[in-house]
PQR file of N, CA, C, O and H, with PARSE charges and radii, in Angstrom:
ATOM      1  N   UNK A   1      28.363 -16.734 -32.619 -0.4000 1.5000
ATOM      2  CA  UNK A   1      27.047 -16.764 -32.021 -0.0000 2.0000
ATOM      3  C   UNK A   1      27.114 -17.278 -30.587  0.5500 1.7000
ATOM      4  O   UNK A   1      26.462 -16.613 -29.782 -0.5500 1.4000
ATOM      5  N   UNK A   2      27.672 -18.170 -30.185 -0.4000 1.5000
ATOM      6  CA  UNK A   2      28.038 -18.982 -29.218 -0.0000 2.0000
ATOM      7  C   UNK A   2      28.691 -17.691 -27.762  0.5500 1.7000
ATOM      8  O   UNK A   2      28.297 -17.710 -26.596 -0.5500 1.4000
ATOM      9  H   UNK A   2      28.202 -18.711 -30.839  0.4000 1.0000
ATOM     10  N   UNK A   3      29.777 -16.675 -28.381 -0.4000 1.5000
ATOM     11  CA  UNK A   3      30.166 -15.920 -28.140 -0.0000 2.0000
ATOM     12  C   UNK A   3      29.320 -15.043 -27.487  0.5500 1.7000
ATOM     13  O   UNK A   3      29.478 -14.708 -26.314 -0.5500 1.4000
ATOM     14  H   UNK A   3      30.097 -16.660 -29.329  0.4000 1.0000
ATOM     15  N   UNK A   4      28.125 -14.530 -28.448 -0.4000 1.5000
ATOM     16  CA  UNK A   4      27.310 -13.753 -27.645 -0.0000 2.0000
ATOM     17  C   UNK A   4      25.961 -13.934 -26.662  0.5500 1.7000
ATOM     18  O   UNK A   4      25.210 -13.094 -26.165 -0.5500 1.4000
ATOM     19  H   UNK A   4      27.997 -14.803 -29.401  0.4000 1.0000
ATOM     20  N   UNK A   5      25.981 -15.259 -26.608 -0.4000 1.5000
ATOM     21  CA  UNK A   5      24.915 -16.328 -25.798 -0.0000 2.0000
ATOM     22  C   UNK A   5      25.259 -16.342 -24.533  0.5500 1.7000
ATOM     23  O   UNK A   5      24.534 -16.588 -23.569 -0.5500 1.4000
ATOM     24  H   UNK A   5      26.591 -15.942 -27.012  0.4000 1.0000
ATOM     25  N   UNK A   6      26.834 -15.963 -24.551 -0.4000 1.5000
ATOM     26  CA  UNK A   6      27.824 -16.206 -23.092 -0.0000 2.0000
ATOM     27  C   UNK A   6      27.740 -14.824 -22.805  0.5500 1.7000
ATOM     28  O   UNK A   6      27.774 -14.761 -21.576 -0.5500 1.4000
ATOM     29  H   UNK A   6      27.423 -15.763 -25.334  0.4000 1.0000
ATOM     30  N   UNK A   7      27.652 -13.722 -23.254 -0.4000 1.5000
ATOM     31  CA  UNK A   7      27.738 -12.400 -23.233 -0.0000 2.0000
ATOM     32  C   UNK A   7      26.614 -12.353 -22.650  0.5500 1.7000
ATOM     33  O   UNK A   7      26.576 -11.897 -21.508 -0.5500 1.4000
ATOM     34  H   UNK A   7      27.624 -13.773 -24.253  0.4000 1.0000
ATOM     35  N   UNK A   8      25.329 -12.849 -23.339 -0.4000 1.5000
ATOM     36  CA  UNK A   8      23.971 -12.156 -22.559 -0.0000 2.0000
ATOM     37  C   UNK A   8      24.148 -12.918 -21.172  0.5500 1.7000
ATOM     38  O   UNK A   8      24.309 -12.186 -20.196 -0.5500 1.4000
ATOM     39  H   UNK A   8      25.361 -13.220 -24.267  0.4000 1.0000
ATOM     40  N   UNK A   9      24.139 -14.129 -20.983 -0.4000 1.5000
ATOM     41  CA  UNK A   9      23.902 -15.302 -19.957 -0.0000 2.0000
ATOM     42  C   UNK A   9      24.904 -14.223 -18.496  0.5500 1.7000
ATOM     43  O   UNK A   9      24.574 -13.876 -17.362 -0.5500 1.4000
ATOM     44  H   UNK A   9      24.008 -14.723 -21.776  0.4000 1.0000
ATOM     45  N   UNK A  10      25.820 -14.078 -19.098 -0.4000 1.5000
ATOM     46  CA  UNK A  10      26.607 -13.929 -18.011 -0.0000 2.0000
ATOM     47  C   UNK A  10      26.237 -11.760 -17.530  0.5500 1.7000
ATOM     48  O   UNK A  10      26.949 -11.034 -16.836 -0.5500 1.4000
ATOM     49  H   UNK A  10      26.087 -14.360 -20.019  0.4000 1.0000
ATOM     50  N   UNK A  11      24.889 -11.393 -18.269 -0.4000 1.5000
ATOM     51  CA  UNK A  11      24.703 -10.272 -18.194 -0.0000 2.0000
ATOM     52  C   UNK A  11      23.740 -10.292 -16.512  0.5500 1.7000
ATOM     53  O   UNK A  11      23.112 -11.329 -16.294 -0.5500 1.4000
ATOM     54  H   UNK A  11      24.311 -11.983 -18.833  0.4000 1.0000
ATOM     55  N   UNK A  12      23.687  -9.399 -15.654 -0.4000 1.5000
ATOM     56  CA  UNK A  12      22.786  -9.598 -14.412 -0.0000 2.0000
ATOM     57  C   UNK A  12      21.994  -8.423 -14.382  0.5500 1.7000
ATOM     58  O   UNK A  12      21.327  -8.261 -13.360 -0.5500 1.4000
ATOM     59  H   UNK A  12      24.197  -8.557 -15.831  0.4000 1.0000
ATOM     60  N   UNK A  13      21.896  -7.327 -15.526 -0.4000 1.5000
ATOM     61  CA  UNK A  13      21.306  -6.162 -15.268 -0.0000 2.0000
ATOM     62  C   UNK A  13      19.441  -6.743 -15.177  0.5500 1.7000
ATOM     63  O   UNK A  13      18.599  -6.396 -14.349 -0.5500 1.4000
ATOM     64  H   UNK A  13      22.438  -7.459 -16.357  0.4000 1.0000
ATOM     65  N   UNK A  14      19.330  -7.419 -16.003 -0.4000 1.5000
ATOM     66  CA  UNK A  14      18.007  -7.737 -16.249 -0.0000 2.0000
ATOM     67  C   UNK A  14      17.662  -8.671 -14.776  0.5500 1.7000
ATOM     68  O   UNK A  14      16.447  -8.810 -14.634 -0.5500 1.4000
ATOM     69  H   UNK A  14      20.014  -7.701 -16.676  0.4000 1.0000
ATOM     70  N   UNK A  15      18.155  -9.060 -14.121 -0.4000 1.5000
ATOM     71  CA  UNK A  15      18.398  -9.891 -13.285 -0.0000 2.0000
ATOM     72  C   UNK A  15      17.413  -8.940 -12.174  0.5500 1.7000
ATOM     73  O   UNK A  15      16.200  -8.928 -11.962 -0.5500 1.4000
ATOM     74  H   UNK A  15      19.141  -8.947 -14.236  0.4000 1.0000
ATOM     75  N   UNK A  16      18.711  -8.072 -11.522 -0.4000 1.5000
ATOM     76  CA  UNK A  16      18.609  -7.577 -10.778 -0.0000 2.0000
ATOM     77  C   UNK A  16      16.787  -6.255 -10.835  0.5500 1.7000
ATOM     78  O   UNK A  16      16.061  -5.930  -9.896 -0.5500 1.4000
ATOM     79  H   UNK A  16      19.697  -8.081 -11.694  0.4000 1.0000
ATOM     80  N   UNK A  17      16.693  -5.869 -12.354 -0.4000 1.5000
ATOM     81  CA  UNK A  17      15.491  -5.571 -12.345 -0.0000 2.0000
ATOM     82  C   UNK A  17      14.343  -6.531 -11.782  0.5500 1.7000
ATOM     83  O   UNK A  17      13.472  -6.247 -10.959 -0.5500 1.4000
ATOM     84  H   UNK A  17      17.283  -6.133 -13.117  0.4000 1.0000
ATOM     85  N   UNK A  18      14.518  -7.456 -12.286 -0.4000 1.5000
ATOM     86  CA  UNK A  18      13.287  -7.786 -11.769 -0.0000 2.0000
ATOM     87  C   UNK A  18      13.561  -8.868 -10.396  0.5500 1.7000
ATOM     88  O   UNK A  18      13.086 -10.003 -10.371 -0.5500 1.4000
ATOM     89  H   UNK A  18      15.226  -7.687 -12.953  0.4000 1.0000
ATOM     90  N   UNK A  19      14.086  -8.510  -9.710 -0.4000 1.5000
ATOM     91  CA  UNK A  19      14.312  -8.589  -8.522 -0.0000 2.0000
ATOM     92  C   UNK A  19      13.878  -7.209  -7.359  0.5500 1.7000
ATOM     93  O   UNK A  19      13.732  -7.160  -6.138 -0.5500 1.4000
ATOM     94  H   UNK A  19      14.472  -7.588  -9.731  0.4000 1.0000
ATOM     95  N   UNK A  20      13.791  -6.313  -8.347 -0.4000 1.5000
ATOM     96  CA  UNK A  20      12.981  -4.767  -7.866 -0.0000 2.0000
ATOM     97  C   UNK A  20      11.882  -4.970  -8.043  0.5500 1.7000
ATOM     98  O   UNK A  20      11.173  -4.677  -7.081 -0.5500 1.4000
ATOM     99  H   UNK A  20      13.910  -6.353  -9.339  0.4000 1.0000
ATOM    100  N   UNK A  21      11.328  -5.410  -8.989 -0.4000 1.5000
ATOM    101  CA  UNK A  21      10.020  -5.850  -9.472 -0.0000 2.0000
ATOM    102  C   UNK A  21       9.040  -6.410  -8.472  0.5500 1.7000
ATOM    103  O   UNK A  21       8.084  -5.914  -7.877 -0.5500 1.4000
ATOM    104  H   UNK A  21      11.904  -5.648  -9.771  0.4000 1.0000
ATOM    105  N   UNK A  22       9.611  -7.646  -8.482 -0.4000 1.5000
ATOM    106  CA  UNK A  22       9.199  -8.030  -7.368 -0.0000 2.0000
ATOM    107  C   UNK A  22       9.244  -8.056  -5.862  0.5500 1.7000
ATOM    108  O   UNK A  22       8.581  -8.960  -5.352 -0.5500 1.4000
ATOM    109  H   UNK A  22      10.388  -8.049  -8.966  0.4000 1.0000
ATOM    110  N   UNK A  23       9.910  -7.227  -5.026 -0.4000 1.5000
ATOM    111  CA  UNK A  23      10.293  -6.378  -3.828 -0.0000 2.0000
ATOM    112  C   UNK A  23       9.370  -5.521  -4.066  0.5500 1.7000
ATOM    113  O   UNK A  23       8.449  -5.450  -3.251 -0.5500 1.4000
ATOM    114  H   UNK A  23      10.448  -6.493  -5.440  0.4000 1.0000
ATOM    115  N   UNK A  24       9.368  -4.617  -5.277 -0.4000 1.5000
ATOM    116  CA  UNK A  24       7.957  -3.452  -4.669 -0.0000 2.0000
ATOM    117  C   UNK A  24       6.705  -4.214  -4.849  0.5500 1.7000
ATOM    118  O   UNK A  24       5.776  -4.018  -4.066 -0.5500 1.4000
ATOM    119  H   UNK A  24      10.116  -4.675  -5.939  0.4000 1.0000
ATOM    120  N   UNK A  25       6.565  -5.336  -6.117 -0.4000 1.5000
ATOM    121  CA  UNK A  25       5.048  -5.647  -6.031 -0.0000 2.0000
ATOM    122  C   UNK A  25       4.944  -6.235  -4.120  0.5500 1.7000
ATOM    123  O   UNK A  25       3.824  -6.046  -3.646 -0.5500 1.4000
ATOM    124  H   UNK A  25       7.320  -5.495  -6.753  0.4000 1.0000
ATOM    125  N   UNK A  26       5.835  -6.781  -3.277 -0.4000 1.5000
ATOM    126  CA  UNK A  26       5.485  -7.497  -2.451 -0.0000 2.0000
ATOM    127  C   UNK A  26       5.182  -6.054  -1.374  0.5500 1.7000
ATOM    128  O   UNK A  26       4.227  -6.218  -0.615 -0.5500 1.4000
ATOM    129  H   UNK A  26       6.745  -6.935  -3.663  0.4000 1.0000
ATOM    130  N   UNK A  27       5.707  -5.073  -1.294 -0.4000 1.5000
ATOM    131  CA  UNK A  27       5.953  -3.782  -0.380 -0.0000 2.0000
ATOM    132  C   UNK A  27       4.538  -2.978  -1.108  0.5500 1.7000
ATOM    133  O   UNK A  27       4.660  -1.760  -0.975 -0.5500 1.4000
ATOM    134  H   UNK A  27       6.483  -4.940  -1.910  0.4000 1.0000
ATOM    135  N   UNK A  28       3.475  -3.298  -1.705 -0.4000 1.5000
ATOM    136  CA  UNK A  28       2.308  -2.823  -2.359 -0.0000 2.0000
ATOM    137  C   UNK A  28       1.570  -3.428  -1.838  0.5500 1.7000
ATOM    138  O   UNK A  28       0.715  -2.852  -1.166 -0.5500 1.4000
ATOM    139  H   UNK A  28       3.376  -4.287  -1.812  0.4000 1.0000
ATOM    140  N   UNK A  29       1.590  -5.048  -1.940 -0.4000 1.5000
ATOM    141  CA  UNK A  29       1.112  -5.904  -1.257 -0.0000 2.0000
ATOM    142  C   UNK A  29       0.693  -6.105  -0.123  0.5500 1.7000
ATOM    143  O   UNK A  29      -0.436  -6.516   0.148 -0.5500 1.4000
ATOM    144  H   UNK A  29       2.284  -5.517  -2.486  0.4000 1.0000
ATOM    145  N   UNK A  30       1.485  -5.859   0.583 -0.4000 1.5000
ATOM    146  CA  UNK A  30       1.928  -5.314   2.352 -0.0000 2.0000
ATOM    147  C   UNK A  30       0.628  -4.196   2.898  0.5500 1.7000
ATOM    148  O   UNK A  30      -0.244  -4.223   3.767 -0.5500 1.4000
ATOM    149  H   UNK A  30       2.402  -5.525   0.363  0.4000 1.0000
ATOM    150  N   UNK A  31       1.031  -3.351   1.960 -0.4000 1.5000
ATOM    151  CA  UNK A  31       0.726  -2.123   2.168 -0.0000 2.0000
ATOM    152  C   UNK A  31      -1.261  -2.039   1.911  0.5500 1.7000
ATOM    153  O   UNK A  31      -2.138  -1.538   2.615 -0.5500 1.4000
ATOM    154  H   UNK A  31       1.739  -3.329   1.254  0.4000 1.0000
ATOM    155  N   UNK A  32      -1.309  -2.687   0.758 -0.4000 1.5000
ATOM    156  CA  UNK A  32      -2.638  -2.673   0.824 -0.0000 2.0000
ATOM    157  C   UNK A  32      -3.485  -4.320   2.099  0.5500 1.7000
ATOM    158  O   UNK A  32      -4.631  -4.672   2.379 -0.5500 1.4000
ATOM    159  H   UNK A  32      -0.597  -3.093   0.186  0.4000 1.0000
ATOM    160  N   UNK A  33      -2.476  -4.673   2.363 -0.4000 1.5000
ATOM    161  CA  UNK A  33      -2.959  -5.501   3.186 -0.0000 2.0000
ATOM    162  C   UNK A  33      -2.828  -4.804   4.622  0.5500 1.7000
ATOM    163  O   UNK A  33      -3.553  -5.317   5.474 -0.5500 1.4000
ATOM    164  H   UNK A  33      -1.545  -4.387   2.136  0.4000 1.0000
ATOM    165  N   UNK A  34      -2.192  -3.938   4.964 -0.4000 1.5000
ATOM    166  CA  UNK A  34      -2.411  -3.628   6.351 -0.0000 2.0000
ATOM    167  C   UNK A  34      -3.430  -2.212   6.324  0.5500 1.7000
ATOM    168  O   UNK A  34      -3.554  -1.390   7.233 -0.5500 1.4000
ATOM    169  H   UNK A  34      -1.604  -3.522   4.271  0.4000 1.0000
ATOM    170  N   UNK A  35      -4.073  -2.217   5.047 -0.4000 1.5000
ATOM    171  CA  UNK A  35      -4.283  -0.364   5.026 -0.0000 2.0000
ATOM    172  C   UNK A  35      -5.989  -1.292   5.202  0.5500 1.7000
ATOM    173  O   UNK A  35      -6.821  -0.885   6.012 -0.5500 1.4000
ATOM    174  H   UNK A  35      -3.972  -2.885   4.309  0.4000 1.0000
ATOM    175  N   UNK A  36      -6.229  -2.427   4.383 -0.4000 1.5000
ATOM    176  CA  UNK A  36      -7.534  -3.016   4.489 -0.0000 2.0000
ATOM    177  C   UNK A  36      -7.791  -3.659   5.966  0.5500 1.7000
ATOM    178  O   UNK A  36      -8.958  -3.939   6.239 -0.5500 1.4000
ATOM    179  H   UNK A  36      -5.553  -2.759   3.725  0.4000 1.0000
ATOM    180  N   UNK A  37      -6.882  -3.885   6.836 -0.4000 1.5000
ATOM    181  CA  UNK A  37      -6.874  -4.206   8.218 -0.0000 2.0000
ATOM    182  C   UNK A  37      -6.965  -2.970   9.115  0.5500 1.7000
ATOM    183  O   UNK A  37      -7.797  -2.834  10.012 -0.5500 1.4000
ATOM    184  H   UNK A  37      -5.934  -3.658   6.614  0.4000 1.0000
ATOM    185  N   UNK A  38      -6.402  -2.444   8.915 -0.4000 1.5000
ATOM    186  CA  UNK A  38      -6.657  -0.693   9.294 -0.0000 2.0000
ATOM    187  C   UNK A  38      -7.981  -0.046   9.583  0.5500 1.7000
ATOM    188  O   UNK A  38      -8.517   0.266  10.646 -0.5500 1.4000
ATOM    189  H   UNK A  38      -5.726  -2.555   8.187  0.4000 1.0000
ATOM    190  N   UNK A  39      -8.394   0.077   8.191 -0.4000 1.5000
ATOM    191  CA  UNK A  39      -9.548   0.712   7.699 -0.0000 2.0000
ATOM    192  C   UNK A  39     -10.806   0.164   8.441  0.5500 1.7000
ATOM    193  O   UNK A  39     -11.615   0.973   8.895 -0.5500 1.4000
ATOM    194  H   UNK A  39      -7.958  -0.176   7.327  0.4000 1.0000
ATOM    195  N   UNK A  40     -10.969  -0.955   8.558 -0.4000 1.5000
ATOM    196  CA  UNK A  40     -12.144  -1.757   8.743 -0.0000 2.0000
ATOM    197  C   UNK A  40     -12.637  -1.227  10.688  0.5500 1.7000
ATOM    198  O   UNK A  40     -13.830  -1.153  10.985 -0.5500 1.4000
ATOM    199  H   UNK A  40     -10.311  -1.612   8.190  0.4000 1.0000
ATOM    200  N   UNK A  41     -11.754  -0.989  11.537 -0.4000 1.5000
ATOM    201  CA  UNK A  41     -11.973  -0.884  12.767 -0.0000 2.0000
ATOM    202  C   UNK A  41     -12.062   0.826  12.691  0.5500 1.7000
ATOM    203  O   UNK A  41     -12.994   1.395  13.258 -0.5500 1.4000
ATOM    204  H   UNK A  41     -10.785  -1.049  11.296  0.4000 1.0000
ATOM    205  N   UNK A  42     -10.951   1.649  11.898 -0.4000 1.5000
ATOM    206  CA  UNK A  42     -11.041   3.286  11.901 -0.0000 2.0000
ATOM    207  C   UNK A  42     -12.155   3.565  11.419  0.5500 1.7000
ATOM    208  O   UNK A  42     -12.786   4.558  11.779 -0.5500 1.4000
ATOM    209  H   UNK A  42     -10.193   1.187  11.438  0.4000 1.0000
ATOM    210  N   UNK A  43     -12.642   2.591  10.381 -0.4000 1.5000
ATOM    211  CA  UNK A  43     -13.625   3.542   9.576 -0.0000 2.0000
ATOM    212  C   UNK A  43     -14.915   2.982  10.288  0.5500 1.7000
ATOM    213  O   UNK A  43     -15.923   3.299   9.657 -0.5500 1.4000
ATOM    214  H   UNK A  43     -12.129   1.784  10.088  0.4000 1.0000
ATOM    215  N   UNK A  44     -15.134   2.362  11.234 -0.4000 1.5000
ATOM    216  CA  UNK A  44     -16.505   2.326  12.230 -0.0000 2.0000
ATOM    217  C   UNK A  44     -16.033   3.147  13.655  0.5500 1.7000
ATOM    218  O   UNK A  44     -16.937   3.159  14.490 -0.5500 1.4000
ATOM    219  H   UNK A  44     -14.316   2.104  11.747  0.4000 1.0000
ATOM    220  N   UNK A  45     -15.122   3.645  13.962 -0.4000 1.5000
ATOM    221  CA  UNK A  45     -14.954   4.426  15.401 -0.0000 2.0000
ATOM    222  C   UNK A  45     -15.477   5.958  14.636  0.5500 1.7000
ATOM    223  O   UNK A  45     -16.094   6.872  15.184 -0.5500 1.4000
ATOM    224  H   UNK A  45     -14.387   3.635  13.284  0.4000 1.0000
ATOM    225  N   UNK A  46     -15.034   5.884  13.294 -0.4000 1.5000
ATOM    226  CA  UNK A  46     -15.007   7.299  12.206 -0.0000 2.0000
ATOM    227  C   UNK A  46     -16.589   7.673  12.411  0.5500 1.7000
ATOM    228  O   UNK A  46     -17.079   8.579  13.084 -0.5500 1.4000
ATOM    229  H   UNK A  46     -14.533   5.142  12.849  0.4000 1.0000
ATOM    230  N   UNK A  47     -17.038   6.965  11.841 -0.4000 1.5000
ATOM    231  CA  UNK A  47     -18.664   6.877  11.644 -0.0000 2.0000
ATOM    232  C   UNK A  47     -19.445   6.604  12.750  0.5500 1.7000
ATOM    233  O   UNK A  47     -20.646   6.672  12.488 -0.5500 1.4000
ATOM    234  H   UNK A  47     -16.639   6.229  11.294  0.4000 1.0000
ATOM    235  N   UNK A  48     -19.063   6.187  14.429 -0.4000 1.5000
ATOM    236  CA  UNK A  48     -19.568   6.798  15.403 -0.0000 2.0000
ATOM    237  C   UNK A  48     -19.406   7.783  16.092  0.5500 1.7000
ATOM    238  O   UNK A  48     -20.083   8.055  17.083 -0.5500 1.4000
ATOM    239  H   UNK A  48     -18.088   6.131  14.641  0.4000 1.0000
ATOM    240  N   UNK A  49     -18.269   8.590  15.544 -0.4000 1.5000
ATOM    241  CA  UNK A  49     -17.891  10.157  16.260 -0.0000 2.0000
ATOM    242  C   UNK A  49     -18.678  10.702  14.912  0.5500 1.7000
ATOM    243  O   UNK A  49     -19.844  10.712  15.305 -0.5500 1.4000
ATOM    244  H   UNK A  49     -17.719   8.369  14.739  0.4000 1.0000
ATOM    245  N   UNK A  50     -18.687  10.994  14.042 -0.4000 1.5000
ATOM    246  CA  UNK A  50     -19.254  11.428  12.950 -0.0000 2.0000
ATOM    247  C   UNK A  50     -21.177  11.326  13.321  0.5500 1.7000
ATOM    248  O   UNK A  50     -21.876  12.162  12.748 -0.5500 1.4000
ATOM    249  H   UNK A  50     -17.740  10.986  13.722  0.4000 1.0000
ATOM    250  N   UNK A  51     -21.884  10.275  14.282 -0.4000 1.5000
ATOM    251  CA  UNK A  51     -22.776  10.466  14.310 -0.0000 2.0000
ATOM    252  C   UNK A  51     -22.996  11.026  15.850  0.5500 1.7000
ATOM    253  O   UNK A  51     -23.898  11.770  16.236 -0.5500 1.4000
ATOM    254  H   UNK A  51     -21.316   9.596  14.747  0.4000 1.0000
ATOM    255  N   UNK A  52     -22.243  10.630  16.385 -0.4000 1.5000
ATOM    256  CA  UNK A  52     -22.111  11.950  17.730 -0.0000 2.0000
ATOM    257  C   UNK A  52     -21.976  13.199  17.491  0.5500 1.7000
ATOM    258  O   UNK A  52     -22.801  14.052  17.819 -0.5500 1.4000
ATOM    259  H   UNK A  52     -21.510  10.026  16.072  0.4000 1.0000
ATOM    260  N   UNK A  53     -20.971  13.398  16.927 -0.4000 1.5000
ATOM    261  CA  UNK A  53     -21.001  14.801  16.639 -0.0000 2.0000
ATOM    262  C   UNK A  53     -22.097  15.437  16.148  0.5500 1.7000
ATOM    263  O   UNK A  53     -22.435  16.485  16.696 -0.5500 1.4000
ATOM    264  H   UNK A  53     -20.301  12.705  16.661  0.4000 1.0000
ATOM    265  N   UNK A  54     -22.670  15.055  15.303 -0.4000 1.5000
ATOM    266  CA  UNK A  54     -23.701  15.010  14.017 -0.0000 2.0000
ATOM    267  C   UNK A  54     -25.079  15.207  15.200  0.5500 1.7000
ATOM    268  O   UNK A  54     -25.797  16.144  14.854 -0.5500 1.4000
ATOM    269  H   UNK A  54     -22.396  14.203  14.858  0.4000 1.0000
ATOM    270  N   UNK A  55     -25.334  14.834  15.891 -0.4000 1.5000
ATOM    271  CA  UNK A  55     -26.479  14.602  16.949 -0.0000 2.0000
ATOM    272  C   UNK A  55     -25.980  15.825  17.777  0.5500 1.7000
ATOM    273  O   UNK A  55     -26.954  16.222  18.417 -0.5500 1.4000
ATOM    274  H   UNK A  55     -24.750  14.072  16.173  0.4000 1.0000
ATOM    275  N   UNK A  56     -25.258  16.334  17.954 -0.4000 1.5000
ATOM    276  CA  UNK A  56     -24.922  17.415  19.220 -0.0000 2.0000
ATOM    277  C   UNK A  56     -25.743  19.197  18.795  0.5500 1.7000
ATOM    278  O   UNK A  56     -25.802  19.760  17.702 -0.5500 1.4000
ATOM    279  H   UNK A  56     -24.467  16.012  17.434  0.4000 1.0000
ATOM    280  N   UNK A  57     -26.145  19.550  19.850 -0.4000 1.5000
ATOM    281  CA  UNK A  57     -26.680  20.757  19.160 -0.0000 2.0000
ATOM    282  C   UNK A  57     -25.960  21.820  19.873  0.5500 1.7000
ATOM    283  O   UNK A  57     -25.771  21.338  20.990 -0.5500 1.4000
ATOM    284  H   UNK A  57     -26.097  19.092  20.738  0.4000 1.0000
ATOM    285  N   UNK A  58     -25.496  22.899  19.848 -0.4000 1.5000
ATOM    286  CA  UNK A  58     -24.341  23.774  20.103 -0.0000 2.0000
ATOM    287  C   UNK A  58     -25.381  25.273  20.686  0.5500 1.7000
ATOM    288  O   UNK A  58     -26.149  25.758  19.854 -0.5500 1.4000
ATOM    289  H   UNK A  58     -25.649  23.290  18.941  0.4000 1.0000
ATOM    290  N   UNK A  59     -25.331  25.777  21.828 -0.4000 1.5000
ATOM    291  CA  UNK A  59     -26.135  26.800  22.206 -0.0000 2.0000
ATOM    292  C   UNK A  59     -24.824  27.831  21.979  0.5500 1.7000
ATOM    293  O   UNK A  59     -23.678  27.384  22.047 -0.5500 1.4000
ATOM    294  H   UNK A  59     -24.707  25.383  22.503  0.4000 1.0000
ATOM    295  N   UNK A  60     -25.082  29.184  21.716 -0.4000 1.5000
ATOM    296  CA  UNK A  60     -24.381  30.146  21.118 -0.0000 2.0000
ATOM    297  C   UNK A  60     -24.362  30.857  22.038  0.5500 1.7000
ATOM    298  O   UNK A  60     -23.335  31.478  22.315 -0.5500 1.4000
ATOM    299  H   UNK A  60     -26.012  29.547  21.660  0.4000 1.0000
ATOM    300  N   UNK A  61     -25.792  30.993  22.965 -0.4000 1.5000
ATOM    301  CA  UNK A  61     -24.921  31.598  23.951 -0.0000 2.0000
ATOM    302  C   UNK A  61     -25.825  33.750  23.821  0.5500 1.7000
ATOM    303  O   UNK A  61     -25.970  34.663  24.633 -0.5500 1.4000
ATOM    304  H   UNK A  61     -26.626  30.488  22.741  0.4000 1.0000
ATOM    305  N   UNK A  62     -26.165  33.545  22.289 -0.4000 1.5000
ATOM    306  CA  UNK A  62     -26.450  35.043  22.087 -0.0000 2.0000
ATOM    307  C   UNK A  62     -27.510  34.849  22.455  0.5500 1.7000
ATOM    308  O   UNK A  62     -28.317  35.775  22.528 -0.5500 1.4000
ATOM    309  H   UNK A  62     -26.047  32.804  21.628  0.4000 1.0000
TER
END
């Protein structure tokens, strides 16, 4: 028994998983933290070309 206590202990596969684990939760993390810093200034320049545009009236000309 002793034998296979040293077998698991000295195993690193499980190790190294969750060492991925936590690298992508932090690279998710990241990601939704710069996409909510992002968003907040694009999505009001968005919504004043969107009401410019929106206000423009287009002569055709025929």
């Amino acid at each position: 028994m002793l034998k296979r206590y040293k077998l698991f202990a000295s195993e690193e596969d499980g190790a190294v998983t969750v060492d991925w684990v936590v690298l992508t939760a932090a690279v998710v993390s990241l990601a939704g933290i710069a996409y909510s810093a992002i968003n907040g200034p694009t999505g009001d320049v968005s919504l004043a070309v969107s009401t410019t545009i929106g206000g423009v009236t287009v002569d055709s000309g025929l």
